[in-house]
mmCIF file of the C-alpha atoms, coordinates in Angstrom:
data_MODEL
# 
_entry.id   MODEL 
# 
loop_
_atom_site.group_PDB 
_atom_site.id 
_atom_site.type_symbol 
_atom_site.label_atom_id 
_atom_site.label_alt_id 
_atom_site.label_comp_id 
_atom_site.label_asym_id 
_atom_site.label_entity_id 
_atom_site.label_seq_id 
_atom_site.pdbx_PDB_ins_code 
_atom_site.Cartn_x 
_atom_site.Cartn_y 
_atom_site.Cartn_z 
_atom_site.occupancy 
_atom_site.B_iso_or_equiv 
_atom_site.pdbx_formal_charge 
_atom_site.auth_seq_id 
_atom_site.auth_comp_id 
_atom_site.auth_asym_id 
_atom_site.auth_atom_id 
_atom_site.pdbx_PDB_model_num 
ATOM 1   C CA . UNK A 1 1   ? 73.255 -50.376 -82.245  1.00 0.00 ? 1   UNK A CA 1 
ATOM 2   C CA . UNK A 1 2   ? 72.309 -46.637 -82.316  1.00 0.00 ? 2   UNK A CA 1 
ATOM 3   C CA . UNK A 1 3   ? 70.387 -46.906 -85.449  1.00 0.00 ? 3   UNK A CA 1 
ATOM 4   C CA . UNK A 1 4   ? 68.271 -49.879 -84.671  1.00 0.00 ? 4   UNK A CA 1 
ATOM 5   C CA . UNK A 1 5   ? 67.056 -47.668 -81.517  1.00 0.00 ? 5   UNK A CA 1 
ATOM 6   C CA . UNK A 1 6   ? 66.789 -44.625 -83.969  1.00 0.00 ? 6   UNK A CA 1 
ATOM 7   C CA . UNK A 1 7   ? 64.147 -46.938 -86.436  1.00 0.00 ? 7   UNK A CA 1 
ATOM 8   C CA . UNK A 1 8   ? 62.732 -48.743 -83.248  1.00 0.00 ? 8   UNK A CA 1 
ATOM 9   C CA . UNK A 1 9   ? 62.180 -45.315 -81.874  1.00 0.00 ? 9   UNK A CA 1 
ATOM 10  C CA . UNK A 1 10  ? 60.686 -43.762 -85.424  1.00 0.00 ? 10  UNK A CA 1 
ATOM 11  C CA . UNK A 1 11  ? 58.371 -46.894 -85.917  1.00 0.00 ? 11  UNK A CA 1 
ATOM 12  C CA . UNK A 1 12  ? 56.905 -46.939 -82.496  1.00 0.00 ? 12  UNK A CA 1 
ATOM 13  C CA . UNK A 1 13  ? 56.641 -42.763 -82.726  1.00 0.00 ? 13  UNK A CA 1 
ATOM 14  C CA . UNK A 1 14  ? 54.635 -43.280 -85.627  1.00 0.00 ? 14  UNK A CA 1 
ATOM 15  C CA . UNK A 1 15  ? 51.879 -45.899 -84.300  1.00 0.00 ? 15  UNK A CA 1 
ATOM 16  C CA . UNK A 1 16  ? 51.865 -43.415 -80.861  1.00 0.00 ? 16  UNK A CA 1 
ATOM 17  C CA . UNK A 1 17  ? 51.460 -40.750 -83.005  1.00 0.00 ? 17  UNK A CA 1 
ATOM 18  C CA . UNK A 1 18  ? 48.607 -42.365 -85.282  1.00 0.00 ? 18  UNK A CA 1 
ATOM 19  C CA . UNK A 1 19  ? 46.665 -43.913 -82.160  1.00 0.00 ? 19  UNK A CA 1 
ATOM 20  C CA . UNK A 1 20  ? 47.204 -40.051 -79.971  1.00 0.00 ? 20  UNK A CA 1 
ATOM 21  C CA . UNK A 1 21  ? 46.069 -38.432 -83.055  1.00 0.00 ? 21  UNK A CA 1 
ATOM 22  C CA . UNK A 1 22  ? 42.872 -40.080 -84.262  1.00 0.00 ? 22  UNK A CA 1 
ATOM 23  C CA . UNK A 1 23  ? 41.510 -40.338 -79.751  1.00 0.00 ? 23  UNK A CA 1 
ATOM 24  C CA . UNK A 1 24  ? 41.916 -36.494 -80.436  1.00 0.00 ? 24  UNK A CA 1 
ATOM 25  C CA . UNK A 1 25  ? 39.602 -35.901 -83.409  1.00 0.00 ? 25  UNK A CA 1 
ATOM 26  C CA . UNK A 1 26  ? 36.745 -37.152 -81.538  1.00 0.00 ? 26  UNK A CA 1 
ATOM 27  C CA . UNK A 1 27  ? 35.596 -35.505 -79.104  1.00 0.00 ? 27  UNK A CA 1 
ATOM 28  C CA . UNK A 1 28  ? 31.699 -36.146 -79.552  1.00 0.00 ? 28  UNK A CA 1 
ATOM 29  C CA . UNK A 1 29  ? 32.657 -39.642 -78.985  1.00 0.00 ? 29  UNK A CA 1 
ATOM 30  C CA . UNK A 1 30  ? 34.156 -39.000 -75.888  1.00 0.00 ? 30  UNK A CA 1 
ATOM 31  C CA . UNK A 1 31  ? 31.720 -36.539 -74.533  1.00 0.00 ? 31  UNK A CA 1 
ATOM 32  C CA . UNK A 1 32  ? 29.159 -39.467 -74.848  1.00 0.00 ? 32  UNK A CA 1 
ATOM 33  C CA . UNK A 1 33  ? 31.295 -41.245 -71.709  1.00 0.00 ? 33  UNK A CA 1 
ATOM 34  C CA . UNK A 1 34  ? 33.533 -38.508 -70.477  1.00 0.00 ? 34  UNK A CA 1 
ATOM 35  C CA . UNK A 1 35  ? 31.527 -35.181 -70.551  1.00 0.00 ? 35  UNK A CA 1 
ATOM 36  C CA . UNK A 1 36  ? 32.184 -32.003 -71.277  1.00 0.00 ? 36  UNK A CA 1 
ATOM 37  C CA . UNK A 1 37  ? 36.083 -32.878 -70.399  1.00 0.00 ? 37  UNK A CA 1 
ATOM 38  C CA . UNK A 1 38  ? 36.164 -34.712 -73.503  1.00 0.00 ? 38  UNK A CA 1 
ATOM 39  C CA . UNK A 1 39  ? 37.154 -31.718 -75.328  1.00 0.00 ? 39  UNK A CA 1 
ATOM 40  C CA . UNK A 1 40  ? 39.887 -30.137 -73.175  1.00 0.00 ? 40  UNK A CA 1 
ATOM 41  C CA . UNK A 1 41  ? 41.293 -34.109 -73.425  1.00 0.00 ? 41  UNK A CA 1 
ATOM 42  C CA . UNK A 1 42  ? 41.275 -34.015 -76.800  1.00 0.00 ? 42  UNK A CA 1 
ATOM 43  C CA . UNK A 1 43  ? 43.554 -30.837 -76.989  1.00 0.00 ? 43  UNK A CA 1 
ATOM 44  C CA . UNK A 1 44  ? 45.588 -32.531 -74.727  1.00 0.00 ? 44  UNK A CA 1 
ATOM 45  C CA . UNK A 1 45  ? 46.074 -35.240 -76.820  1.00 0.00 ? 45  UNK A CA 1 
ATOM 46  C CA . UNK A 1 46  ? 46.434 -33.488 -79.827  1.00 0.00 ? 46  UNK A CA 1 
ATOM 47  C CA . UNK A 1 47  ? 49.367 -31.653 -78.134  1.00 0.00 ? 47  UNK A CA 1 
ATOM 48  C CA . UNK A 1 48  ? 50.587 -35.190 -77.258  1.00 0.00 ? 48  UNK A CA 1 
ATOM 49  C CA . UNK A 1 49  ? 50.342 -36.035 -80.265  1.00 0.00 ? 49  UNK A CA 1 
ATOM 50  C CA . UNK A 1 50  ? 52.322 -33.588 -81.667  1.00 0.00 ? 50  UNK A CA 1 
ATOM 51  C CA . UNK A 1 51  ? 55.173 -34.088 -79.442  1.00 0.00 ? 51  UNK A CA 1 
ATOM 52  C CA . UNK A 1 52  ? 55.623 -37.523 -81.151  1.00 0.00 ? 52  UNK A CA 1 
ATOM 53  C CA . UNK A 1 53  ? 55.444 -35.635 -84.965  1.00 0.00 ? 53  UNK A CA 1 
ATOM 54  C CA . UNK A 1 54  ? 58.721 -34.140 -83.249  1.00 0.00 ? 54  UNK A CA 1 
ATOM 55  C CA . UNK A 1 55  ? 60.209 -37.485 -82.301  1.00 0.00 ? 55  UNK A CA 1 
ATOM 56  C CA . UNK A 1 56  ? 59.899 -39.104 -85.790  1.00 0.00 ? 56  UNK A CA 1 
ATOM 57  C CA . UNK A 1 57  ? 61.432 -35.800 -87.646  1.00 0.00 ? 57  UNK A CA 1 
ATOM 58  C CA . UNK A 1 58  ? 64.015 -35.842 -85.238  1.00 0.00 ? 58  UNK A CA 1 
ATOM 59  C CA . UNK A 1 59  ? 64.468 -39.651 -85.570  1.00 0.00 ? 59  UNK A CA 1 
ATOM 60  C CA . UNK A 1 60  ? 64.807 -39.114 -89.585  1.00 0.00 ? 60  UNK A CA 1 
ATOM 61  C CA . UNK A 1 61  ? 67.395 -36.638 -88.889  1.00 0.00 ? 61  UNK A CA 1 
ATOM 62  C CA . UNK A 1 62  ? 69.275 -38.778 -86.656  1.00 0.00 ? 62  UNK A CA 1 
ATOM 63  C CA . UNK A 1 63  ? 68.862 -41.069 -89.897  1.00 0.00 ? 63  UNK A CA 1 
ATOM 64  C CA . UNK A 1 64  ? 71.684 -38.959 -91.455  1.00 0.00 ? 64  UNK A CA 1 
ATOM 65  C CA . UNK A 1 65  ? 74.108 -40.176 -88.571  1.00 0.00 ? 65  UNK A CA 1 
ATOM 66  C CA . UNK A 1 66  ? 72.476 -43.544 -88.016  1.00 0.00 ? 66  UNK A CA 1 
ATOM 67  C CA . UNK A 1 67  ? 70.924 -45.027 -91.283  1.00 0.00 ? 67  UNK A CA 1 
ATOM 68  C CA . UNK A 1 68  ? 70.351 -48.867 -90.657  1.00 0.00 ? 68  UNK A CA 1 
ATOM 69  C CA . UNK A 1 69  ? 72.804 -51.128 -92.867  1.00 0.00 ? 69  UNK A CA 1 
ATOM 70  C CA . UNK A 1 70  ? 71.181 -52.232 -95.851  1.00 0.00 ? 70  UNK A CA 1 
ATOM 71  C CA . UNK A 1 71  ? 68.063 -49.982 -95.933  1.00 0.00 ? 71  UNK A CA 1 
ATOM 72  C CA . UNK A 1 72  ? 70.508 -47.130 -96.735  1.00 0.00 ? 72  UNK A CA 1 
ATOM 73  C CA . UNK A 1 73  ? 69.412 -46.439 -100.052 1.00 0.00 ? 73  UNK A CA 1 
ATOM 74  C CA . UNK A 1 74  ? 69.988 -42.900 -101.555 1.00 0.00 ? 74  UNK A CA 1 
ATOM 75  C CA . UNK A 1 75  ? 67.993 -41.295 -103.571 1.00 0.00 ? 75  UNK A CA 1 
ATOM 76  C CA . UNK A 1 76  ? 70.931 -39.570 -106.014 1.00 0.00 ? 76  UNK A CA 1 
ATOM 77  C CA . UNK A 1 77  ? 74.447 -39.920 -105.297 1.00 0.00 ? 77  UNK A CA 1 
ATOM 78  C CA . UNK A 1 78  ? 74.635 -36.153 -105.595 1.00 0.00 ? 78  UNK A CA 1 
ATOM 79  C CA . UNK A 1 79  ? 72.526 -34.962 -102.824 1.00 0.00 ? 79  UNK A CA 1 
ATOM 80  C CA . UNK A 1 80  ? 71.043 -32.028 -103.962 1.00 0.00 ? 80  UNK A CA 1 
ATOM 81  C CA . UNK A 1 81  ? 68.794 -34.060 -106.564 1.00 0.00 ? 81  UNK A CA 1 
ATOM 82  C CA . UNK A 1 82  ? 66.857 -34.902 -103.257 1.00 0.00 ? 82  UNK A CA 1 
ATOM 83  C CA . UNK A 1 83  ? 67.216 -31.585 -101.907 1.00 0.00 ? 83  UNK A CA 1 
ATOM 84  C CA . UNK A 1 84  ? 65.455 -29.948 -104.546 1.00 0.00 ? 84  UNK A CA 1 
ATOM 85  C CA . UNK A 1 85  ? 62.437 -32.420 -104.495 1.00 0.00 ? 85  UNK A CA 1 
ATOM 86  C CA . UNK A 1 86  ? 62.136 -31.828 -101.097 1.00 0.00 ? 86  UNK A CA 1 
ATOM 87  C CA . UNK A 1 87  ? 62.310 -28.216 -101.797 1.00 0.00 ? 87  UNK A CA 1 
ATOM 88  C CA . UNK A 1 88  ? 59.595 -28.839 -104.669 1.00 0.00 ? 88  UNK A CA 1 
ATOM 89  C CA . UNK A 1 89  ? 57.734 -30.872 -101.786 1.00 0.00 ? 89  UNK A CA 1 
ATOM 90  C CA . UNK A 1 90  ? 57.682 -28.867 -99.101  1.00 0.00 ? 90  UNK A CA 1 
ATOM 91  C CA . UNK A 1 91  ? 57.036 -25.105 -100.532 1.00 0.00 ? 91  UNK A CA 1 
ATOM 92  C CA . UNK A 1 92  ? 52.987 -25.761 -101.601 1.00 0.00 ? 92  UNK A CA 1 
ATOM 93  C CA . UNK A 1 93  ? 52.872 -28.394 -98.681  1.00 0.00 ? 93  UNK A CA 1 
ATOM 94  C CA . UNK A 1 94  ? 53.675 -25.344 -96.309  1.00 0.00 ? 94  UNK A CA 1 
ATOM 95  C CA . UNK A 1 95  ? 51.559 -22.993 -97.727  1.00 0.00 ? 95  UNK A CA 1 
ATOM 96  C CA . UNK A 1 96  ? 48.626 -25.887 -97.953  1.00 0.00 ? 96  UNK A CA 1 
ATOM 97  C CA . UNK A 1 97  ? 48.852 -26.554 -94.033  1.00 0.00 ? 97  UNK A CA 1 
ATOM 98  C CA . UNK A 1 98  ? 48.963 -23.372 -92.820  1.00 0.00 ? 98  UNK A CA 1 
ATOM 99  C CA . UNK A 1 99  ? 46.144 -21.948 -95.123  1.00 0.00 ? 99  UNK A CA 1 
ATOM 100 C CA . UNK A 1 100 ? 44.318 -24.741 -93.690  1.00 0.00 ? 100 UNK A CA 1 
ATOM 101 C CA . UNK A 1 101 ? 45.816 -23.955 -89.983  1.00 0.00 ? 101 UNK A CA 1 
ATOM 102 C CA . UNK A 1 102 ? 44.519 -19.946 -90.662  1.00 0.00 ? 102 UNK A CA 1 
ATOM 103 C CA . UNK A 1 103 ? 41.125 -20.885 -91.856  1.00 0.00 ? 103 UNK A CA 1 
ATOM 104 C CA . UNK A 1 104 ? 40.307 -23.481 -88.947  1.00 0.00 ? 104 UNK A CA 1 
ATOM 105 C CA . UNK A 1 105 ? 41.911 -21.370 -86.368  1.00 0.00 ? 105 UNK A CA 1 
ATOM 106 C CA . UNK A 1 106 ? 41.780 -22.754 -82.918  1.00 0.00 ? 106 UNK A CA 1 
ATOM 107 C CA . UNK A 1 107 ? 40.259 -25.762 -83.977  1.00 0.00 ? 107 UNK A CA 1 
ATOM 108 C CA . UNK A 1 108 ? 43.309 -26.674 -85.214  1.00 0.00 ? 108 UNK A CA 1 
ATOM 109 C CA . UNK A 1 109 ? 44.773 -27.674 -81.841  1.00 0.00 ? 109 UNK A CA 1 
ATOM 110 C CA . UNK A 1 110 ? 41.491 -27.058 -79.481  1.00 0.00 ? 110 UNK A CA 1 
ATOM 111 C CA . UNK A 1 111 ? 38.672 -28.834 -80.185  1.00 0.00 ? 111 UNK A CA 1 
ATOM 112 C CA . UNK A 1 112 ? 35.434 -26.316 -79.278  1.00 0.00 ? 112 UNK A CA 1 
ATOM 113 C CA . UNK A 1 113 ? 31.633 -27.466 -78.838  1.00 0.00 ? 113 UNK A CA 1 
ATOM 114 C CA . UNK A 1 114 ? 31.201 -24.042 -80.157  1.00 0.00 ? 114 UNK A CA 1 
ATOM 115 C CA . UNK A 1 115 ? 33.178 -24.086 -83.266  1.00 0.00 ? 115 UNK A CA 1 
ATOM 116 C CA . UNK A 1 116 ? 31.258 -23.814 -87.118  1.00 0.00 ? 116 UNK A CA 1 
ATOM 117 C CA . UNK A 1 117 ? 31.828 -25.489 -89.841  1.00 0.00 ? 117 UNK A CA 1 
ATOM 118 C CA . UNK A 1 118 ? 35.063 -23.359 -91.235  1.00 0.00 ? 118 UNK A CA 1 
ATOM 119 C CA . UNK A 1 119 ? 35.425 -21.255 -94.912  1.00 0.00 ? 119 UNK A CA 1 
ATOM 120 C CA . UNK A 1 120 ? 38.084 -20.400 -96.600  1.00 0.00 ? 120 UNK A CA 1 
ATOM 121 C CA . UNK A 1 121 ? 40.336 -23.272 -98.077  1.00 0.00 ? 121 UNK A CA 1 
ATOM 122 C CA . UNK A 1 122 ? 37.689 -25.579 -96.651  1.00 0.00 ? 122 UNK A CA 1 
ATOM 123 C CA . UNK A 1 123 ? 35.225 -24.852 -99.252  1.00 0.00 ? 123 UNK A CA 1 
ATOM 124 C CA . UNK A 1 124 ? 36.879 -27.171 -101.227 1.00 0.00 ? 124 UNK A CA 1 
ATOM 125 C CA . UNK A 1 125 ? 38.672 -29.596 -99.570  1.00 0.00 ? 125 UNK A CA 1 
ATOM 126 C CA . UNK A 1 126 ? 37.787 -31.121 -96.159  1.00 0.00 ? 126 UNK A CA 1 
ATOM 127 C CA . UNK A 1 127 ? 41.086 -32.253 -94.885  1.00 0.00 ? 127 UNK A CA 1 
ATOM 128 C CA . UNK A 1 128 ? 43.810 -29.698 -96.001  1.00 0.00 ? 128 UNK A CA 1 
ATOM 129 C CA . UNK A 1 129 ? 45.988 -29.935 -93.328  1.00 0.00 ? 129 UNK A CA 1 
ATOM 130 C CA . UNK A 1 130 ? 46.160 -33.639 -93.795  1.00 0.00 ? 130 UNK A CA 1 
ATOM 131 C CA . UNK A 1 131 ? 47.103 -32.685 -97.818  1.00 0.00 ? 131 UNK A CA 1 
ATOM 132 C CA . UNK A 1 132 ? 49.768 -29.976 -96.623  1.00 0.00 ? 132 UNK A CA 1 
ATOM 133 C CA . UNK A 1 133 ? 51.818 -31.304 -93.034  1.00 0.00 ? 133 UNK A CA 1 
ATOM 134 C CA . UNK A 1 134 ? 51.820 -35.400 -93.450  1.00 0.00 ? 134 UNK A CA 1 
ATOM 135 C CA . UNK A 1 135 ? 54.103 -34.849 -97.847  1.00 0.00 ? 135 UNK A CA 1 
ATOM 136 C CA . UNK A 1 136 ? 56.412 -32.988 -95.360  1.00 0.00 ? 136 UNK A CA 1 
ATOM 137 C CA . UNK A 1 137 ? 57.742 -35.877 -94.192  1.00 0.00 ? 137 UNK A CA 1 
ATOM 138 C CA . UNK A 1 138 ? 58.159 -37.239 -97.638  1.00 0.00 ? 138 UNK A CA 1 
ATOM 139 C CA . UNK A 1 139 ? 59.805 -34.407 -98.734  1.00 0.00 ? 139 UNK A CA 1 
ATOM 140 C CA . UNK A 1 140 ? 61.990 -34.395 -95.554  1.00 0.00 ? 140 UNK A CA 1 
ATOM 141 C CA . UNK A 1 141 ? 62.981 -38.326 -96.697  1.00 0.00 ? 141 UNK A CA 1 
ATOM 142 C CA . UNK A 1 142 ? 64.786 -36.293 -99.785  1.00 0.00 ? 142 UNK A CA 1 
ATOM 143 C CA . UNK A 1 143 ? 66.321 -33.411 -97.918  1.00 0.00 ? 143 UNK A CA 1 
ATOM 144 C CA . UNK A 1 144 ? 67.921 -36.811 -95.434  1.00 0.00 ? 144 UNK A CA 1 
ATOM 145 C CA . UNK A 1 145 ? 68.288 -38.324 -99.381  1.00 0.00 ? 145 UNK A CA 1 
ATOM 146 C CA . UNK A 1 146 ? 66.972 -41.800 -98.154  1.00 0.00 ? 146 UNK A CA 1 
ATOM 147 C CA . UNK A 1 147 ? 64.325 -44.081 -100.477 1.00 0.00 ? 147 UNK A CA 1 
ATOM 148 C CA . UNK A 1 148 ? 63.813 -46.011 -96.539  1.00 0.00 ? 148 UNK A CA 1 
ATOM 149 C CA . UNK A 1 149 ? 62.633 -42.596 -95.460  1.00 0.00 ? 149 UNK A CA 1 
ATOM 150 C CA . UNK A 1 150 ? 60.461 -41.761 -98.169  1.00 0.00 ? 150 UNK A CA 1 
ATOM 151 C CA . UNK A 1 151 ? 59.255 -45.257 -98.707  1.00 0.00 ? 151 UNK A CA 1 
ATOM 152 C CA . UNK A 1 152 ? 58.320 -45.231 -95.072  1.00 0.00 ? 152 UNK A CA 1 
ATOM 153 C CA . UNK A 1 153 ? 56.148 -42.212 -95.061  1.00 0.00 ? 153 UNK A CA 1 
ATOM 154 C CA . UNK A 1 154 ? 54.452 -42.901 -97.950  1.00 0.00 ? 154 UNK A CA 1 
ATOM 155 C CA . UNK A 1 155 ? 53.395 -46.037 -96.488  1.00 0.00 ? 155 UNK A CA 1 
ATOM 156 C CA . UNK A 1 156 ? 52.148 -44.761 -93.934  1.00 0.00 ? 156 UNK A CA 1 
ATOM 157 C CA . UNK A 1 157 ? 50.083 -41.798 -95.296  1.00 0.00 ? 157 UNK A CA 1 
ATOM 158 C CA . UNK A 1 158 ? 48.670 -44.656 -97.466  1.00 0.00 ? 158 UNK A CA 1 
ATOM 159 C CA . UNK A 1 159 ? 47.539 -46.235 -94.687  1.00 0.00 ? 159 UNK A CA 1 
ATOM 160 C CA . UNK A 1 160 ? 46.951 -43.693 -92.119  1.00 0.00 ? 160 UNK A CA 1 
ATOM 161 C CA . UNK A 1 161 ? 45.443 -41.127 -93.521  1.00 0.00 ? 161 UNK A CA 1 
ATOM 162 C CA . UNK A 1 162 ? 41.893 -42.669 -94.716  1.00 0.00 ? 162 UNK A CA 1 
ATOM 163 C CA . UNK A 1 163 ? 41.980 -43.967 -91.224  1.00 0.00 ? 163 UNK A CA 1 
ATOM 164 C CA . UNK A 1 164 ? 42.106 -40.715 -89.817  1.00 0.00 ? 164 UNK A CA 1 
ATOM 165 C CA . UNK A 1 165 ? 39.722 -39.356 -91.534  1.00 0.00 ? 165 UNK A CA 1 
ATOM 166 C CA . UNK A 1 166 ? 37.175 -42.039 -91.227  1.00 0.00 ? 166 UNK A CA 1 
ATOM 167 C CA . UNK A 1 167 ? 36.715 -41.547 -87.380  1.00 0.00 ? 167 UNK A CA 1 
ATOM 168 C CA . UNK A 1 168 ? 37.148 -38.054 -87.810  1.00 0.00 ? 168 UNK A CA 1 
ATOM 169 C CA . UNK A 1 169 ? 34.418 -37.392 -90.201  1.00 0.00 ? 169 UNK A CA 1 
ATOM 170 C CA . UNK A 1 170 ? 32.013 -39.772 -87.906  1.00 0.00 ? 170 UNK A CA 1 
ATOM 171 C CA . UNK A 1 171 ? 32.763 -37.384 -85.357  1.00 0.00 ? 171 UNK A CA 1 
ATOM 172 C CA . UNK A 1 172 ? 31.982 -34.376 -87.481  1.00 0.00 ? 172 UNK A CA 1 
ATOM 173 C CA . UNK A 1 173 ? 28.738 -36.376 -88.418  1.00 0.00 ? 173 UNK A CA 1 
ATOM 174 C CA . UNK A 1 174 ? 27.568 -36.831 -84.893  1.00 0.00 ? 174 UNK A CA 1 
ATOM 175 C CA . UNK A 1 175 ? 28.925 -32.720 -84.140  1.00 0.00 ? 175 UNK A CA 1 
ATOM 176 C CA . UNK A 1 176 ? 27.508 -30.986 -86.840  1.00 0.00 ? 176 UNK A CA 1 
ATOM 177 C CA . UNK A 1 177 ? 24.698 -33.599 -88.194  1.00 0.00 ? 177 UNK A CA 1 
ATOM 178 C CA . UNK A 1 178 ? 23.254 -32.894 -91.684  1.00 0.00 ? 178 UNK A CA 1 
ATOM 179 C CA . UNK A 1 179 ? 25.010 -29.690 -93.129  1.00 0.00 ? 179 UNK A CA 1 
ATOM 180 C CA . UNK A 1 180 ? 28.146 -31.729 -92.464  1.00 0.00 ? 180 UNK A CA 1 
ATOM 181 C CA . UNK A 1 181 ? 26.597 -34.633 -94.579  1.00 0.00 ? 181 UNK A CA 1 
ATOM 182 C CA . UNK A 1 182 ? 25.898 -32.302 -97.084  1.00 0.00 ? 182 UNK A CA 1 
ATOM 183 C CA . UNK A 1 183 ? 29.493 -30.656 -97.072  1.00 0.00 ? 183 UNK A CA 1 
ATOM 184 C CA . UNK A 1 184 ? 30.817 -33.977 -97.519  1.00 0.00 ? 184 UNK A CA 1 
ATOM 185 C CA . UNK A 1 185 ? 28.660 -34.171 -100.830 1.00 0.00 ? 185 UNK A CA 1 
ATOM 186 C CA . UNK A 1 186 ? 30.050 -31.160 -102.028 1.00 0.00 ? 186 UNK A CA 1 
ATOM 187 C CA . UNK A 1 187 ? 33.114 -31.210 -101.062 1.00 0.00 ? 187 UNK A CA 1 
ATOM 188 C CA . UNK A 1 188 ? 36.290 -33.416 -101.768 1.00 0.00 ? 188 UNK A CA 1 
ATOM 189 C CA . UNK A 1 189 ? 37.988 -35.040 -98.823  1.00 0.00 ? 189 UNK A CA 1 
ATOM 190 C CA . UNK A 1 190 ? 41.711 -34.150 -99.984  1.00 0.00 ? 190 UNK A CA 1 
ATOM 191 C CA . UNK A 1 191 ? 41.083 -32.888 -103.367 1.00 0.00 ? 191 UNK A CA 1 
ATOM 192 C CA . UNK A 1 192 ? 38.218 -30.444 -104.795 1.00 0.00 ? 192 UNK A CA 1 
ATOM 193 C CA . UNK A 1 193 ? 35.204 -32.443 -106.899 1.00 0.00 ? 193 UNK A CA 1 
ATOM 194 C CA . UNK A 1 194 ? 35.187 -31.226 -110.252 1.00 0.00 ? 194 UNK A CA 1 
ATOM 195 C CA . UNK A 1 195 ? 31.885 -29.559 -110.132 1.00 0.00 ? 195 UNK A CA 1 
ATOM 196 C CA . UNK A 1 196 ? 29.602 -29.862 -113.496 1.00 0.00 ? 196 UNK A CA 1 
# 
């Protein structure tokens, strides 16, 4: 019984999560009918947000306990063939999201009217925190050595993901107008153009 709470649990934390997380990327849309509140909100939400990140990696753990008859497929009967993807995973997914957590700065979890367009890691890629945190919970799927785990968050990166960034870039649009039209030219969304 446990486990179908755990995956009930993970599944909903995931939609909560998705929904939370794209309301907080747009705060331009929500000035136009909230204000200037709109972007304190959006923190707010963004912090919400996060809270659920915590629920599904602790409902993945809990996985390890509580895997769900039938979808308990392992990746390698000796576990540390997961481990080490995960380990293979994780390392440049780490140093991807936090490079891109360094170079946004406070954007990263409060939305500012005043913020610029960022540098850095930005300059070629637009979305590397996307690129770096959401593979963590692939790679966590090995470490748990579960295909259900990783199969699940590959899903829904697939699906999530362009999402995401759709209403977030029509936000940037409507924030930043043309030079952010033109950064998008330039500039890959999760991986660098190849420039001639």
């Amino acid at each position: 019984m446990i486990e179908y709470i755990n995956i009930i649990i993970m599944i909903i934390s995931y939609f909560v999560f998705g929904w939370l997380y794209i309301l907080s990327v747009q705060p331009m849309k929500r000035k136009e009918s909230r204000g200037e509140s709109a972007w304190r909100e959006c923190s707010i939400l963004r912090s919400i947000s996060g809270i659920f990140m915590f629920i599904i990696t602790a409902n993945m753990i809990l996985w390890i306990w509580f895997p769900v008859s039938g979808l308990d497929w392992k990746v390698n009967e000796n576990i540390w063939v997961g481990i080490g993807i995960g380990i293979a995973m994780l390392i440049p997914c780490l140093i991807l999201m936090m490079k891109g957590e360094i170079d946004a700065g406070k954007e990263t979890l409060q939305p500012s009217a005043e913020t610029k367009l960022y540098g850095g890691i930005y300059n070629y890629i637009r979305h590397p925190q996307s690129l770096g945190e959401f593979p963590i919970y692939i790679a966590l799927g090995f470490f748990i050595n579960s295909w259900f785990l990783v199969i699940i968050s590959i899903i829904f990166i697939v699906v999530y993901v362009p999402i995401m960034i759709h209403y977030e870039e029509q936000d940037l649009v409507k924030r930043f107008g043309e030079p952010y039209i033109e950064y998008k030219k330039r500039t890959g969304a999760l991986f660098p153009k190849i420039r001639k």
